[in-house]
C-alpha positions as CSV (number, residue, x, y, z in Angstrom):
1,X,6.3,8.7,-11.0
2,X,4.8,7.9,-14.1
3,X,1.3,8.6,-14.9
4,X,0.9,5.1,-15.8
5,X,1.8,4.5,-12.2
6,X,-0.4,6.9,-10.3
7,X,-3.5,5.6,-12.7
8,X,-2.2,2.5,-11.2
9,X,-2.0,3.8,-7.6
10,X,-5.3,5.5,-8.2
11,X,-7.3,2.2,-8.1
12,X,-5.5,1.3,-5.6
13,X,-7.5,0.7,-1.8
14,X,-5.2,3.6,-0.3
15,X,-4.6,6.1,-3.4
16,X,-2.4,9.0,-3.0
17,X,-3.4,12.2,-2.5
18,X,-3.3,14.9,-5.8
19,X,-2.4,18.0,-5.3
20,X,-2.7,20.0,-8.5
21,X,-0.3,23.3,-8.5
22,X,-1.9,24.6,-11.7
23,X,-3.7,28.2,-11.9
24,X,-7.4,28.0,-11.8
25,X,-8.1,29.0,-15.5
26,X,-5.8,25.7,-16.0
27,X,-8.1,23.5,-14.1
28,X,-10.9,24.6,-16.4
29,X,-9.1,23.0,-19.2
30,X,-8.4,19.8,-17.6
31,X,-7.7,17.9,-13.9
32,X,-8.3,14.9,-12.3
33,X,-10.7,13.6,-10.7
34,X,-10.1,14.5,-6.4
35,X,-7.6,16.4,-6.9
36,X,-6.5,19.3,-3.8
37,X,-6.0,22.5,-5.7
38,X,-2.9,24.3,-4.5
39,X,-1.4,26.9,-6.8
40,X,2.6,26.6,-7.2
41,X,2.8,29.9,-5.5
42,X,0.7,29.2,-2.8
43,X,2.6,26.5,-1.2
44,X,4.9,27.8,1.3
45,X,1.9,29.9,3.1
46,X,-0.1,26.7,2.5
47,X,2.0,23.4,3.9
48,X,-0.3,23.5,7.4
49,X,-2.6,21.9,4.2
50,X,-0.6,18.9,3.2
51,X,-0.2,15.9,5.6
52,X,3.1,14.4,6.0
53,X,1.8,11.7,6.7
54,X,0.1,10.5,3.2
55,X,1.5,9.6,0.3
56,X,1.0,12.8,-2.2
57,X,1.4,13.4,-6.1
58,X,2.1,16.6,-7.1
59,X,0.7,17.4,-10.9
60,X,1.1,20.2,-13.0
61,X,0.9,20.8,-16.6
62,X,4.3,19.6,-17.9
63,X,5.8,18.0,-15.0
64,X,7.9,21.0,-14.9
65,X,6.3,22.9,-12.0
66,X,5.3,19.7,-10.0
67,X,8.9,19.0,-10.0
68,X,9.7,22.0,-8.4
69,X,7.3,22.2,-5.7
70,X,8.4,17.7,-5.1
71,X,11.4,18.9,-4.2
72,X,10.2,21.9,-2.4
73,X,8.5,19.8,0.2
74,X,11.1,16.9,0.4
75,X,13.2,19.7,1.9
76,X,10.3,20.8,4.0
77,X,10.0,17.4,5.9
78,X,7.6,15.4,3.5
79,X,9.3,12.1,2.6
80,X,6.6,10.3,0.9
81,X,5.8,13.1,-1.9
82,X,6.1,12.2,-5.9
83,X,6.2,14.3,-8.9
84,X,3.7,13.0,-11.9
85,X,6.4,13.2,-14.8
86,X,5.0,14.7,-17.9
87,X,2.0,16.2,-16.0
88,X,-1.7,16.3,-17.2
89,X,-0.4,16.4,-21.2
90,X,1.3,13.0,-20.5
91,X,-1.7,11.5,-18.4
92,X,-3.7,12.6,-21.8
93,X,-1.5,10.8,-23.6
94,X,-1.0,7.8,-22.1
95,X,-4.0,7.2,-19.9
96,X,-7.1,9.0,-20.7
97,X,-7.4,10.5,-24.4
98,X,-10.2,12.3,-23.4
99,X,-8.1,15.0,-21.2
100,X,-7.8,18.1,-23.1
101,X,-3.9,19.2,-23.9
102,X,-2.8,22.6,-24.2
């Protein structure tokens, strides 16, 4: 999805839920607001975490690593589970300015 999409969503009566698979010195840089914080590495010992049934946005950095972990739980069971394309640099550029890049 696009980031333009989930701001969208966001504002929306029913907004997805975030989970952010960044490291924690990451999140210190930059993260949206509500977000579940769920390191890329963590995820497999951490599913009992994430509903299956919610819609959920996975966000990264890049897009890169929330791609990976999308698919990840698609072939776990979860079928309504997006990847934020471009991650927080994108959402920084095309959304909210005032997000720090890096």
């Amino acid at each position: 999805m696009t980031v333009a999409d989930l701001s969208n969503e966001l504002k929306s009566d029913d907004p997805p839920i975030l989970i952010d698979v960044r490291e924690s010195e990451e999140l210190d840089i930059s993260q949206l607001p509500g977000i579940v914080h769920i390191p890329m590495m963590q995820v497999p010992g951490r599913l009992n975490e994430i509903p299956k049934d919610r819609p959920i946005v996975i966000v990264c950095r890049s897009g890169a690593r929330s791609a990976n972990v999308t698919e990840f739980l698609m072939e776990h069971g979860y079928g309504n589970v997006r990847n934020m394309r471009g991650g927080m640099n994108a959402w920084a550029r095309q959304v909210d300015p005032t997000v720090a890049q890096y």
